[in-house]
N, C-alpha and C positions, 0 to 999 in steps of 0.2 A: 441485564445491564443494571449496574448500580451506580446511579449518579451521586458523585462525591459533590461538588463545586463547580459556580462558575468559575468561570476565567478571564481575564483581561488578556486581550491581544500580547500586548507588551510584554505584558510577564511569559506567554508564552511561547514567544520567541527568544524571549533572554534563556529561557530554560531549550529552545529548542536549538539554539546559535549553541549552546555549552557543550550539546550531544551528538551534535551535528556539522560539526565547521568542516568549512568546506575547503578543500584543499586539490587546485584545478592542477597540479603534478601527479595527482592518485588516479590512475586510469578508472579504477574501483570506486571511487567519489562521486555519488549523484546530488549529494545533498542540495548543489543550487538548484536543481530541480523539484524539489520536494521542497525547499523554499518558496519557491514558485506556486507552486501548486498551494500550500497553506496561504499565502497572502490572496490566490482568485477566491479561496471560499471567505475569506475575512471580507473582499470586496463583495461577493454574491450573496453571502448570510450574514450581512449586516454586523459581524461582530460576535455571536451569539455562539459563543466557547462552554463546553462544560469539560471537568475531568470526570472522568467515567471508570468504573471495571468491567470489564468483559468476562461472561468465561466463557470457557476453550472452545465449543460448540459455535457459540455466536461470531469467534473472530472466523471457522470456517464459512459462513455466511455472506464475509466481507466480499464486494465487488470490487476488483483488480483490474485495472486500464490494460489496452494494448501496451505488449510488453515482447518487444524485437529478440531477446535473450541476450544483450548487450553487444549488438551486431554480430551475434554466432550465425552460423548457418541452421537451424531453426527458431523457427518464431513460437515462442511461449506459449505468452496469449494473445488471439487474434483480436482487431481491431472492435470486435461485437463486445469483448469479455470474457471472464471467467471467473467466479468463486474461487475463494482461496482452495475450497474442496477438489471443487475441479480441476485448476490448476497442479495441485498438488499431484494430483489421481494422474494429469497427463505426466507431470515429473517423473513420476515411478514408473509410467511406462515405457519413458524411455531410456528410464535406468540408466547406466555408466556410458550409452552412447554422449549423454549429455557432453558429459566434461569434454568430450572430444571436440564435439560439434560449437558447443559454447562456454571455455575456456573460463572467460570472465565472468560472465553469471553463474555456471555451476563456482568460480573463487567466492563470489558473492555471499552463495548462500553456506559453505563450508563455514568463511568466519562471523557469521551472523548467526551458525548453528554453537558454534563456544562463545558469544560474544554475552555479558550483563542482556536480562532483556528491560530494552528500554520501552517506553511508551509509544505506541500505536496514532497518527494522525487523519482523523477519519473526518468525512463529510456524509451530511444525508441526505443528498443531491450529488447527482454528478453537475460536473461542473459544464459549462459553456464555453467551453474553450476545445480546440482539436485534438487535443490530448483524451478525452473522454469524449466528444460528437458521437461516434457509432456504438456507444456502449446500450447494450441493449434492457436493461434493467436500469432506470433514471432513480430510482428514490429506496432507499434503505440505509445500508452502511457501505460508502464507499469508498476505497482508496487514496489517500493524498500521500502518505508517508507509510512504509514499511513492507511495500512488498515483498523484500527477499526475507524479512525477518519473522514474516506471519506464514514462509512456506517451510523458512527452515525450524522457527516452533513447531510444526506440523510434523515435521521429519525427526524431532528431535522426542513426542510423544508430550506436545506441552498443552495442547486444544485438546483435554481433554475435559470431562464434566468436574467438575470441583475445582478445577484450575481456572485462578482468576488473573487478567492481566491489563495493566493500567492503557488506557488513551485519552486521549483529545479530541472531543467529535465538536465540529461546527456546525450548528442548526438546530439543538436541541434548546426546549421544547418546539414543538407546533408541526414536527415533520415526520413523516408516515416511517414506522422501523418495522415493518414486515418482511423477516426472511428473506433474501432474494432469492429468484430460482432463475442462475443463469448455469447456460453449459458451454456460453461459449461467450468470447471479448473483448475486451483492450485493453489498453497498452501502459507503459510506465517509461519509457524509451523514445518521445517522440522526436518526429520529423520537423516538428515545426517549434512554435513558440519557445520554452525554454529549453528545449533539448537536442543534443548534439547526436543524430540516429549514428555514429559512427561505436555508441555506446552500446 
């Protein structure tokens, strides 16, 4: 990880509201969720933004919320967790059933695999809220913003070593960034607080 700069809250939202606006007529639209999500780690990590690069190795590392596959008929990642790796490793194994089983998610990552890559919104803590509760790995780098875009870099050959790619991790310095080693997870899709499970 190469920390670039702090960040102010505001500014990082003004920059996140530009790449993200949320438009509740896109069935494909999570973004007030991942607004959500950025605002519990501003209230739970006091504030404390850095811009950061990743390369491609570390963003497989990234811990990933339960995630419904956008109400398909399987579930991604289970409510414990999954590494982008992991994650990743179950996509391929269910290869082209996907699209069938989950329509929307496999649209998801299709146009997030041609999409600019934008910046990654990370925390290093899971957060206290339902959406991450059973996640079983608490402290490293963990998911707020970009799941479908850290599976489709993945798919697209972008995680790889010399490949570096921009985020926003909230908690840096003072919090533990060791590897996680999960194999299994949670979610991005929730049932409760800011999400709509019919997604």
């Amino acid at each position: 990880m190469r920390i670039l700069e702090a960040v102010g809250y505001d500014a990082l939202m003004r920059r996140f509201g530009r790449e993200h606006p949320y438009d509740p007529s896109d069935r494909a639209n999570s973004n007030d969720e991942a607004a959500a999500h950025v605002l519990d780690a501003q209230r739970v990590l006091g504030g404390r933004w850095h811009r950061v690069l990743l390369e491609g190795p570390e963003v497989l590392d990234v811990v990933l919320p339960w995630h419904l596959g956008e109400g398909g008929g399987v579930e991604l990642i289970p409510p414990t967790g999954l590494t982008v790796a992991a994650a990743a490793a179950r996509l391929a194994a269910l290869d082209a059933t996907y699209a069938h089983t989950n329509p929307l998610c496999a649209y998801k990552l299709t146009r997030q695999k041609g999409a600019p890559a934008q910046p990654l919104y990370l925390s290093t803590r899971a957060m206290p809220t339902r959406d991450y509760a059973a996640l079983t790995v608490r402290e490293g780098l963990v998911h707020l913003d970009g799941l479908h875009r850290m599976l489709a870099w993945h798919r697209g050959g972008l995680l790889a070593p010399g490949r570096w790619l921009e985020a926003y991790v909230a908690g840096l310095p003072g919090a533990g960034l060791a590897p996680a080693d999960v194999g299994h997870g949670a979610r991005h899709d929730q049932d409760g607080l800011h999400v709509d499970p019919r997604r």
